[in-house]
KOLDRENGU-664705 format. One record per residue (C-alpha): x, y, z; residue number from 1. Coordinates in nm, 2 decimals, m for minus. Example, Ala and Ser with C-alpha at 12.3 -4.5 7.8 and 13.67 -1.06 7.14 Angstrom:
KOLDRENGU-664705
PAPA | c1 | c2 | c3 | i
PAPA | 1.23 | m0.45 | 0.78 | 1
PAPA | 1.37 | m0.11 | 0.71 | 2
***
This chain:
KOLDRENGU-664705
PAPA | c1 | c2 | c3 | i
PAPA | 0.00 | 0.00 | 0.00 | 1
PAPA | 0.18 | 0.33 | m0.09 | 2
PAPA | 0.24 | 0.57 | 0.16 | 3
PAPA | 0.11 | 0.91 | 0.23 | 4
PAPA | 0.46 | 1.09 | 0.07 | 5
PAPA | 0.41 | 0.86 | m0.25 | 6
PAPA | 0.06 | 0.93 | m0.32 | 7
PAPA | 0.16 | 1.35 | m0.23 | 8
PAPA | 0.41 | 1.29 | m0.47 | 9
PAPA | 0.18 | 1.11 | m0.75 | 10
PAPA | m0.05 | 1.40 | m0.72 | 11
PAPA | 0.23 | 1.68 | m0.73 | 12
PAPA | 0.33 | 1.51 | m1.07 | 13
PAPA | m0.04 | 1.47 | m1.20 | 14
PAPA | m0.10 | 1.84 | m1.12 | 15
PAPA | 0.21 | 1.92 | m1.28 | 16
PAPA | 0.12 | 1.73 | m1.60 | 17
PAPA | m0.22 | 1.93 | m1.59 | 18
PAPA | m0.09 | 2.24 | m1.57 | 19
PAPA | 0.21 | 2.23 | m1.86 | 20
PAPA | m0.07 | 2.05 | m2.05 | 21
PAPA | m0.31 | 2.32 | m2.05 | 22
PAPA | 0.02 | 2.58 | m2.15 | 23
PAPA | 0.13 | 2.34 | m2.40 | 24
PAPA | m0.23 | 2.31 | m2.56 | 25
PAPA | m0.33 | 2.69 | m2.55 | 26
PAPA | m0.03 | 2.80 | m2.71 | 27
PAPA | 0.05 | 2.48 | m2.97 | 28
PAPA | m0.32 | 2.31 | m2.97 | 29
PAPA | m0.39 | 1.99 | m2.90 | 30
PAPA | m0.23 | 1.83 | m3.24 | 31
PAPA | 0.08 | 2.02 | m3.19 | 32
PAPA | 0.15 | 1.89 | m2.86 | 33
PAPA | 0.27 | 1.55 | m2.84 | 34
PAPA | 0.29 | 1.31 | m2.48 | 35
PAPA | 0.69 | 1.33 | m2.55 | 36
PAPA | 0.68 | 1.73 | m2.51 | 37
PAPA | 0.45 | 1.75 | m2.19 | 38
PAPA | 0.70 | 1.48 | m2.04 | 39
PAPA | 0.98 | 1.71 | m2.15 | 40
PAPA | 0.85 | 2.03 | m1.99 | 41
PAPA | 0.69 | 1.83 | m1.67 | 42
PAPA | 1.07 | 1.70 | m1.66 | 43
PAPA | 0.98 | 1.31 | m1.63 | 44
PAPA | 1.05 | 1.06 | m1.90 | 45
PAPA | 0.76 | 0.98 | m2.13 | 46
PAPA | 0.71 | 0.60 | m2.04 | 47
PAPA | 0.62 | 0.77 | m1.70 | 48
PAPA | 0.30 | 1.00 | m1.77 | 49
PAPA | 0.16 | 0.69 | m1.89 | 50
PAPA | 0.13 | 0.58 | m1.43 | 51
PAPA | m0.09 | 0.88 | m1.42 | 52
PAPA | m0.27 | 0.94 | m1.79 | 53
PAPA | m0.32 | 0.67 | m2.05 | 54
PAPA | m0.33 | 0.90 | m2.33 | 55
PAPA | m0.33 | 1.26 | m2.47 | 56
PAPA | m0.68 | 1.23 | m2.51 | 57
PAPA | m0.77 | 1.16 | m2.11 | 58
PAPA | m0.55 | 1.45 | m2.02 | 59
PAPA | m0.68 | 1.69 | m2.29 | 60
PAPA | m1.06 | 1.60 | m2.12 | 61
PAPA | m0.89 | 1.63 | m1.77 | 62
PAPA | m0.81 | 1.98 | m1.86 | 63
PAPA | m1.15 | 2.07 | m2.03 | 64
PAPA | m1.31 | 2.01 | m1.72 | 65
PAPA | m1.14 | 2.23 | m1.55 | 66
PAPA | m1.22 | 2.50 | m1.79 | 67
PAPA | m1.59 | 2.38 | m1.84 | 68
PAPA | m1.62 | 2.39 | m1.49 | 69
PAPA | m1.90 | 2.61 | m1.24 | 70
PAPA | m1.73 | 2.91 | m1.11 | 71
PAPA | m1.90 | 2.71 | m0.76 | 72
PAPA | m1.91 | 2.38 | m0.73 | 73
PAPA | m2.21 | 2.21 | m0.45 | 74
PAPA | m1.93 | 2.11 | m0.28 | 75
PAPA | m1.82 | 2.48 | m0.21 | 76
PAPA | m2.15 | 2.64 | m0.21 | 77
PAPA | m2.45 | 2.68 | 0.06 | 78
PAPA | m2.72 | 2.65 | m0.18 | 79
PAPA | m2.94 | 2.78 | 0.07 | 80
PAPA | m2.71 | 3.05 | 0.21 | 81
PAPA | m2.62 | 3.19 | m0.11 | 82
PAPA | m2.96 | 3.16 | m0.21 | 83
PAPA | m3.07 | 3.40 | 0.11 | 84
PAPA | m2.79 | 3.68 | m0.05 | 85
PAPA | m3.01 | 3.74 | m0.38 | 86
PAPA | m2.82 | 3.97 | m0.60 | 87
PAPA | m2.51 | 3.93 | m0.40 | 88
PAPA | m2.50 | 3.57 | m0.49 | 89
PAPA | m2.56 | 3.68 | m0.87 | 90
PAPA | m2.26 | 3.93 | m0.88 | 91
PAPA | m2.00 | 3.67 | m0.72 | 92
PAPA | m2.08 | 3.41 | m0.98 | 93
PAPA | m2.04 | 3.65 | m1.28 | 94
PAPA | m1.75 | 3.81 | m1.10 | 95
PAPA | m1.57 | 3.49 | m1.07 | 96
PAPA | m1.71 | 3.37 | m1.45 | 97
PAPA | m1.53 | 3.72 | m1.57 | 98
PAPA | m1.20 | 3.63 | m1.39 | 99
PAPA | m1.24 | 3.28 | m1.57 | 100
PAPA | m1.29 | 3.46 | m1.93 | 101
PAPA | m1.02 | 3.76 | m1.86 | 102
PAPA | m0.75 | 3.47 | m1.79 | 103
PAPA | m0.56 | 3.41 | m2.07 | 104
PAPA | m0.47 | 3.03 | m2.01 | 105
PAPA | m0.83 | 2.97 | m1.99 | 106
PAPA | m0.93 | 3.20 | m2.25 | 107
PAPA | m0.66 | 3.05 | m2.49 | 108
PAPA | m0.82 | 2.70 | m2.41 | 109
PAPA | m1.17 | 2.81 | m2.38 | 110
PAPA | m1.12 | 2.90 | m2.77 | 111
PAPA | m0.92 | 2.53 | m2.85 | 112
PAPA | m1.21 | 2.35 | m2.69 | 113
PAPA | m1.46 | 2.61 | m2.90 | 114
PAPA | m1.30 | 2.39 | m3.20 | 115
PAPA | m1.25 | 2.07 | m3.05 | 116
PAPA | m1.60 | 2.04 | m2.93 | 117
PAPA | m1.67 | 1.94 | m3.29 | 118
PAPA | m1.40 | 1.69 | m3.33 | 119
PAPA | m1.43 | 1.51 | m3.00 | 120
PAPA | m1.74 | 1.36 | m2.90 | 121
PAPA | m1.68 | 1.26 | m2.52 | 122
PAPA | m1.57 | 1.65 | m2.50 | 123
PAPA | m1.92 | 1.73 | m2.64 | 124
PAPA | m2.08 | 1.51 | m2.39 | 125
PAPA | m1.84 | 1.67 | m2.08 | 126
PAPA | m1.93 | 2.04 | m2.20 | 127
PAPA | m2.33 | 1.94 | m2.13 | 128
PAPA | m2.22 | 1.77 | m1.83 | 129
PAPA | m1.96 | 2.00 | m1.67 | 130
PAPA | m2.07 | 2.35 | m1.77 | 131
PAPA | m2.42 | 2.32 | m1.87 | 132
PAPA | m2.60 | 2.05 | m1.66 | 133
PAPA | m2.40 | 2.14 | m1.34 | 134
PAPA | m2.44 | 2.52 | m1.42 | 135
PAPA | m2.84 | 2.50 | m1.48 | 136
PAPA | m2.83 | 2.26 | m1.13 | 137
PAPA | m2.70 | 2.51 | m0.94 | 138
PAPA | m2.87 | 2.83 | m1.08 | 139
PAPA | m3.18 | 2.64 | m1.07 | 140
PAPA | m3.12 | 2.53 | m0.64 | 141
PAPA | m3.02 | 2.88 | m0.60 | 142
PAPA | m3.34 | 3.08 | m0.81 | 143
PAPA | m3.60 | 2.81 | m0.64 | 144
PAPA | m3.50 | 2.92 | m0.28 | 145
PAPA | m3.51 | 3.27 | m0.40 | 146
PAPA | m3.87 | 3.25 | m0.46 | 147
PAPA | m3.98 | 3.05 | m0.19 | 148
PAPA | m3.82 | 3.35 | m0.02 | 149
PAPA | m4.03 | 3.63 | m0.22 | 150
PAPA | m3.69 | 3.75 | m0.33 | 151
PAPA | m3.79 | 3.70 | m0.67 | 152
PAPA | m4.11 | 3.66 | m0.91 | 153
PAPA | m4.20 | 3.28 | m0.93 | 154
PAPA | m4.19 | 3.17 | m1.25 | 155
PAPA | m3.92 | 2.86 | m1.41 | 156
PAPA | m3.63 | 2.86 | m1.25 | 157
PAPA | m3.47 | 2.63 | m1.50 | 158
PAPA | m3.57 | 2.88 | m1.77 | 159
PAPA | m3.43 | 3.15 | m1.55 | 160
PAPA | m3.11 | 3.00 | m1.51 | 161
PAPA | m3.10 | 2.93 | m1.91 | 162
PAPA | m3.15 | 3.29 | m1.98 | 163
PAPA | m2.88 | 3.41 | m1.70 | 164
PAPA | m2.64 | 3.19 | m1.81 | 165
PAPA | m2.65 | 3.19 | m2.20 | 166
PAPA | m2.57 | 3.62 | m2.22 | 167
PAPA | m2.25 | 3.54 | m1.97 | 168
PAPA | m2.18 | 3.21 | m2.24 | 169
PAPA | m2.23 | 3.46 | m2.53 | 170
PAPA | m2.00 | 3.82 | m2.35 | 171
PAPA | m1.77 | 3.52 | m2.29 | 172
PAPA | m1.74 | 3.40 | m2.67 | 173
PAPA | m1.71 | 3.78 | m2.75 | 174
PAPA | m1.43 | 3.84 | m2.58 | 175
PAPA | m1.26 | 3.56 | m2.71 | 176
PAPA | m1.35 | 3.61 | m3.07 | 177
PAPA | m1.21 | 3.98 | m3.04 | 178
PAPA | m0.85 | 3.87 | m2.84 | 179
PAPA | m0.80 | 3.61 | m3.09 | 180
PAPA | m0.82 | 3.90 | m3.35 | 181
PAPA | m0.63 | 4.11 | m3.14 | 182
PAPA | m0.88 | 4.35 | m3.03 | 183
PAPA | m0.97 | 4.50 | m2.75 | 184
PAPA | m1.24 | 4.39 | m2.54 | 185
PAPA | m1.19 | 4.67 | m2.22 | 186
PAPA | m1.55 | 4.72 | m2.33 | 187
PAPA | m1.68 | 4.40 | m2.27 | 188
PAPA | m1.54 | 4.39 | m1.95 | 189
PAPA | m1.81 | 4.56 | m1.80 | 190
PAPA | m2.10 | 4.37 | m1.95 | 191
PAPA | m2.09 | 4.12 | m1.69 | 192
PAPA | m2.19 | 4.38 | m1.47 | 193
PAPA | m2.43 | 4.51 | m1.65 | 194
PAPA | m2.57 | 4.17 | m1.71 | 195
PAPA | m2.66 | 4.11 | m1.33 | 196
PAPA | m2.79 | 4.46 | m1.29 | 197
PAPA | m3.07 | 4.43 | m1.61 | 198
PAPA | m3.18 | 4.07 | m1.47 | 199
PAPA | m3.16 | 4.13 | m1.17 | 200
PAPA | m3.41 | 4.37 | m1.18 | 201
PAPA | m3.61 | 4.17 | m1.39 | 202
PAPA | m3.71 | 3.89 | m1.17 | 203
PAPA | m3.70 | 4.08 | m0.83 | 204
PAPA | m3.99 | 4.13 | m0.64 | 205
***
């Protein structure tokens, strides 16, 4: 049974993997970037990323969740706590969903898995499971409470959370479009806020 430093270890070198992976792949895409290279830059041999990944592709996914992923996770939210903070709750999501879209690791592989989502069809089924379903889940807990608090109109809260997510999805693929053509998107920047502000008063009481 391996001890507590080899398994620290194992997971030291896994993260490591992860993050040169995600450099590698932003700046060279996922083609480009070969198991040999992210041994080289992790500074293992390559018969030794195979103990921890079994191929590109299982790394590339490992990544993409991460970039899929809910600003919250359940794990790290009160659903009913955050629920209680109305708008507050609102403007921490987008806030950390803007920190997210302004970073330009994730942005850079936010725009590969924009083309790989056609390619790859366990990454399509991840996106819906990672960013949409889990998104929607949490949105949906969160609007439910709100109205069983008269914090906001009743009305879906699965079609609310569709219609608050899907502007932050489309300022997000904005800004990405523009940086890829090497424009500026300082203006964009303060759409998110201006997001919360025009729904928010739109479904509060």
């Amino acid at each position: 049974m391996p001890n507590n430093t080899t398994l620290h270890k194992k997971n030291s070198t896994k993260e490591k993997i992860l993050k040169v992976s995600t450099a590698l792949f932003s700046v060279s895409g996922y083609r480009a970037t070969s198991m040999r290279k992210i041994a080289k830059e992790v500074g293992i041999r390559e018969s030794a990323i195979y103990n921890h990944y079994k191929n590109k592709e299982e790394i590339f996914l490992e990544v993409a969740k991460g970039i899929f992923s809910s600003p919250f996770t359940k794990e790290e939210l009160d659903i009913k706590e955050s629920a209680l903070k109305g708008k507050v709750f609102l403007q921490n999501f987008v806030m950390q969903y803007k920190l997210l879209t302004f970073d330009k690791n994730n942005e850079n592989m936010f725009r590969l898995l924009m083309i790989e989502l056609f390619q790859n069809k366990e990454l399509r089924e991840q996106f819906m499971s990672e960013f949409h379903e889990k998104n929607i889940k949490i949105l949906s807990e969160v609007f439910f409470i709100m109205m069983q608090n008269s914090l906001i109109r009743s009305q879906d809260p699965m079609m609310i959370s569709y219609e608050f997510l899907s502007t932050l999805f489309y300022i997000r693929l904005q800004v990405t479009l523009m940086r890829f053509d090497n424009n500026s998107a300082n203006l964009l920047s303060t759409q998110f806020e201006k997001h919360v502000e025009f729904f928010w008063e739109s479904i509060r009481v």
